[in-house]
N, C-alpha and C positions, 0 to 999 in steps of 0.2 A: 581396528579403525572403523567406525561408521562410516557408514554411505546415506546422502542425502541425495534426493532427486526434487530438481525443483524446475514445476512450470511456471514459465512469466518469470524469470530469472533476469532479462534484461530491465524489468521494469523497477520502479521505485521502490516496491517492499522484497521484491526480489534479491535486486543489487543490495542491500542492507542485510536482509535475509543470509546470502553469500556468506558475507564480510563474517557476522556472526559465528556461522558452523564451521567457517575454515579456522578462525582464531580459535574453536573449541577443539579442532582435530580428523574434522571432518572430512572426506573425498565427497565433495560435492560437483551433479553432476545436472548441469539444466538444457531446458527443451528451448529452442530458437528458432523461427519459422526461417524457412529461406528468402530471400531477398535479393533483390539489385543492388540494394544499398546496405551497407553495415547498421545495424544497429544495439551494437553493445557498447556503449558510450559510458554505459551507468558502471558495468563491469569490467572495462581494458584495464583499469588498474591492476584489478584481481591476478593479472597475468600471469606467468613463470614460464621463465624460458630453458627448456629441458637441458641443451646444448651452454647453458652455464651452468649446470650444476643445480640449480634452484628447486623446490620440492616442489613440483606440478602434482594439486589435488584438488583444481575445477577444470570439467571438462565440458565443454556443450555439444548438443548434440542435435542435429536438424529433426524436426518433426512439425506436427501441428495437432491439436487439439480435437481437429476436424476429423481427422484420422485414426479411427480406433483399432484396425491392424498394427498399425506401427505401434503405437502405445503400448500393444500386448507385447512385441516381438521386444520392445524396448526395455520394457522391467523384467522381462525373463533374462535378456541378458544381463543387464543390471546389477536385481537382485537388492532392492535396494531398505534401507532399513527405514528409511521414512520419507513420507512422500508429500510435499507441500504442494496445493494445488493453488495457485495463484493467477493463472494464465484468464483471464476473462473480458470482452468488450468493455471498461470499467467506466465508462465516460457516461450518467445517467443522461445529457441533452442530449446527447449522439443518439440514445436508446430509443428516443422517440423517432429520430429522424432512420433509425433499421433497427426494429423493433425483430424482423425476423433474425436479421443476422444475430442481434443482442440474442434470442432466446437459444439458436444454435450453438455460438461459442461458449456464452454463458451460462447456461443451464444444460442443455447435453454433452455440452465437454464434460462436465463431472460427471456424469453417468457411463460416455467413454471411460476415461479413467479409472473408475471404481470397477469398471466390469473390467478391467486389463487386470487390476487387483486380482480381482475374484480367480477369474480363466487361468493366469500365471500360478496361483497356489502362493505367489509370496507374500510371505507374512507381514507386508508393511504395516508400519501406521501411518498415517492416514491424515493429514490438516488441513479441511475445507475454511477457504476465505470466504467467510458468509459476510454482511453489512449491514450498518445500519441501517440503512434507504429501505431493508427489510420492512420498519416498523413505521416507515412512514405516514399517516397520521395518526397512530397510537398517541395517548397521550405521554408526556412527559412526567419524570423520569423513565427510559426500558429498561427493561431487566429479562432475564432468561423466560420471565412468564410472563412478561407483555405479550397481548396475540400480533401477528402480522399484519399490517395495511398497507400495503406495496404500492406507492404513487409512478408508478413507470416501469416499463417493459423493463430497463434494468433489475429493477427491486423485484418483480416479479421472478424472472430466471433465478437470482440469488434463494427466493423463497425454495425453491422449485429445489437448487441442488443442495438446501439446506435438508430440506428432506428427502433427499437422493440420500445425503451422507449416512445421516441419523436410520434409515429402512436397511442398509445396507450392512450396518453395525448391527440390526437388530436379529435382522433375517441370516447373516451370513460372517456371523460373528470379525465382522471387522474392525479393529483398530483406530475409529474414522471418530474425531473431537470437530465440531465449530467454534470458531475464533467468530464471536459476532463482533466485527470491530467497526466502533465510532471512528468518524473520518480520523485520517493522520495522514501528516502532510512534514516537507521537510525542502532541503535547494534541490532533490532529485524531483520532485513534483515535475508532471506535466505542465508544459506552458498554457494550457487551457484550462484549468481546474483553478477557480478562482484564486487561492491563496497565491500560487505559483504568480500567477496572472498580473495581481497586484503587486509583489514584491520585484516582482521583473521589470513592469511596467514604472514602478517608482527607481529604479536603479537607471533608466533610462533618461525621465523626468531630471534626476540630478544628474545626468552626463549631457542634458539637454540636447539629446536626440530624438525626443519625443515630448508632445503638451496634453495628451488628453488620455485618460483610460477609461476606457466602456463597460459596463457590468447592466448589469439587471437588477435582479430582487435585492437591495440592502438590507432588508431588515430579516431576513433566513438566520436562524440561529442553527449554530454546528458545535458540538463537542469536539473540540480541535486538539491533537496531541500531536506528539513525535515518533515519524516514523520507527524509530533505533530503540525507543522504547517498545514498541507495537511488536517487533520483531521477536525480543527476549521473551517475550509472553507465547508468542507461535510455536516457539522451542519448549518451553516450558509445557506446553499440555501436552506434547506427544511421550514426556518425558514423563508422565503419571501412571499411575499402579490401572487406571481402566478408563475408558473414551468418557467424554464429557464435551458438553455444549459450555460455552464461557461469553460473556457479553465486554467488551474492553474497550476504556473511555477515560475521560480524565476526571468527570463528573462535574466538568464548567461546561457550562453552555452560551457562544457571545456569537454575536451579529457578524455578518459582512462588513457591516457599517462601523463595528468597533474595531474588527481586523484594520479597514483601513487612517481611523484613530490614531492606533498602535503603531502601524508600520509609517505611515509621513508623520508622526509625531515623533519618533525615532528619528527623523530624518529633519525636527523642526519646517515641516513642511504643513499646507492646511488643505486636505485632499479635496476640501469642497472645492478649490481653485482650479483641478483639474480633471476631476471625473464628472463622467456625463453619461448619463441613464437610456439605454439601446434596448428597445423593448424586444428583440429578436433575441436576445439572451434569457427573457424568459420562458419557463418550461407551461406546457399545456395544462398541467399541474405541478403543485410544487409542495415541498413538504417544510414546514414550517419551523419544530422543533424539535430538535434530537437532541438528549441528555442522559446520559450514560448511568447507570446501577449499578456500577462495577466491582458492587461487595463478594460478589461470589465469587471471582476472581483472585480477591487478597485475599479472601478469607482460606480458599483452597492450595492458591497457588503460589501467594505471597508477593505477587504481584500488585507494584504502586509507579505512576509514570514519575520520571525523573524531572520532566520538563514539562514546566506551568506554558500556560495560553501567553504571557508578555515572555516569554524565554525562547518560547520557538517562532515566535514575530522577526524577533531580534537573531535571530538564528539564519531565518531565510532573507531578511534584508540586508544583511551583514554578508551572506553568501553571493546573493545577487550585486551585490555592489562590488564584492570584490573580483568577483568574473567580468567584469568590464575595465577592471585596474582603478576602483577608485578607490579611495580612504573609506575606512569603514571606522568605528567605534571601538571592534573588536571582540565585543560582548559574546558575539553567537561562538568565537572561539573559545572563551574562557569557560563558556555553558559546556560546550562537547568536552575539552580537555580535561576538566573539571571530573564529570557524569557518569563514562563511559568505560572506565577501565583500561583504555588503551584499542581496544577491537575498532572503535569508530573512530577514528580521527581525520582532524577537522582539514587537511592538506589533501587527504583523500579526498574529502566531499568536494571541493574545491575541482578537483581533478577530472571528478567525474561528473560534472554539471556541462551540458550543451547551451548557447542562448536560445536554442532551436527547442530543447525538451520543453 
């Protein structure tokens, strides 16, 4: 049986992440800072309870990122066959606002990590979650040889431990591939990260709990996919004959402004009636267009997203509506039921959505 070890395991591509390696057979085993307050929301489903019988094969385990003793003390015990580094400040407007913290968690946590690699002798492999915000205002299309233009202390750190990964693979022959992944987004999204924001905020709109939703820049194009997609591709490169950098996207590229099209026009609704423009949501700079190149990815890996930009609208609106008990359409079910093999399904997602996240 394989062993996975996964940081940021409570988060979005985490709890997805999960789901994935245990429907493959995995003992999968993640890092959670400690707290006053619970915060595995995304994963309680995942659960098993020893005392019924049930195969308990994820286990979590306190640490922090911060922390490069424990990290080492942690994979030695471990032992673990692959190691997905997810765990990062990921919020780019926060990044401005703790630019030092962004650079500490985000960028020398990977370097912790990879030195607990190194010092423990285990032979993991190795998945740095690099991003797009990386190529910030490169022009469009990226691809693996676009250079970097990092618009924020976020995209900077990401730079930083992309080349943490790659020096470390070269120098000390590690096992270490970058996922550069174009945003992906899904109903485990953070309540702050625009997509989430909108679909949340329109599910309330029609329970008429709320009139107005606030955003910024409208016209930011995002190569927008599905997280459950994003995830099969994370697995897949660790899974290859020798480390490799990969860029993955859906290769559309649409506005804010068409998100919100998409998602109250799903709802026959006309969003100009109820968003209003808060310039405090704009960033100090901002990056304009990001569009994905993601040939080298099919071409290697065989890797194609399951789920178009109107599929994963109707995905998270259909999910946010139905966390509050309203009718929904049903589409965003038939999408995952449909997609997914059976590992994703659509009662879990459901289960595991906060109106808090």
């Amino acid at each position: 049986m394989k062993k996975a070890l996964i940081t940021g395991i409570t988060g979005q591509d985490g709890s997805y992440l999960a789901e994935l390696l245990l429907s493959k057979g995995y003992e999968v085993h993640g890092v959670i800072r400690r707290s006053s307050t619970f915060n595995t929301g995304r994963i309680d489903h995942l659960y098993r309870d020893p005392h019924n019988g049930e195969d308990v094969r994820l286990f979590l385990h306190y640490g922090d990122i911060t922390d490069a003793s424990h990290l080492v003390t942690l994979i030695l015990n471990l032992q673990p066959d692959e190691v997905y580094h997810l765990a990062a400040q990921t919020h780019v407007r926060v990044s401005f606002d703790m630019p030092e913290y962004t650079g500490d968690v985000t960028g020398l946590g990977t370097v912790r990590i990879m030195e607990a690699i190194r010092k423990s002798g285990v032979p993991a492999r190795f998945y740095q979650a690099s991003s797009s915000e990386m190529f910030g205002s490169a022009p469009s299309p990226q691809n693996e040889k676009t250079p970097f233009e990092p618009q924020s202390p976020y995209a900077a750190a990401k730079v930083y431990s992309y080349w943490v990964a790659r020096m470390y693979r070269e120098a000390y022959g590690i096992f270490a591939s970058n996922g550069i992944l174009f945003n992906h987004e899904s109903p485990r999204r953070g309540g702050t990260f625009v997509t989430r924001k909108i679909t949340r905020a329109l599910a309330r709109i029609v329970q008429k709990s709320q009139q107005h939703l606030y955003l910024g820049n409208l016209d930011a194009k995002r190569d927008w996919g599905y997280t459950p997609d994003f995830v099969e591709v994370m697995w897949s490169m660790l899974q290859q004959d020798s480390p490799d950098d990969y860029v993955v996207g859906t290769g559309e590229a649409h506005s804010v402004r068409e998100f919100l099209d998409e998602a109250f026009g799903y709802t026959d609704l006309d969003w100009e009636k109820y968003v209003r423009i808060d310039e405090r949501y704009y960033r100090p700079l901002d990056v304009e267009d990001l569009l994905a190149d993601a040939s080298k990815a099919e071409k290697d890996l065989g890797w194609k997203p399951c789920v178009c930009f109107k599929d994963l609208v109707r995905i998270m609106v259909d999910a946010d509506l139905e966390l509050l008990g309203l009718p929904s359409k049903g589409e965003g079910r038939t999408i995952v039921e449909e997609r997914f093999g059976g590992w994703h399904r659509w009662d879990d997602q459901i289960k595991s959505m906060e109106p808090g996240q």
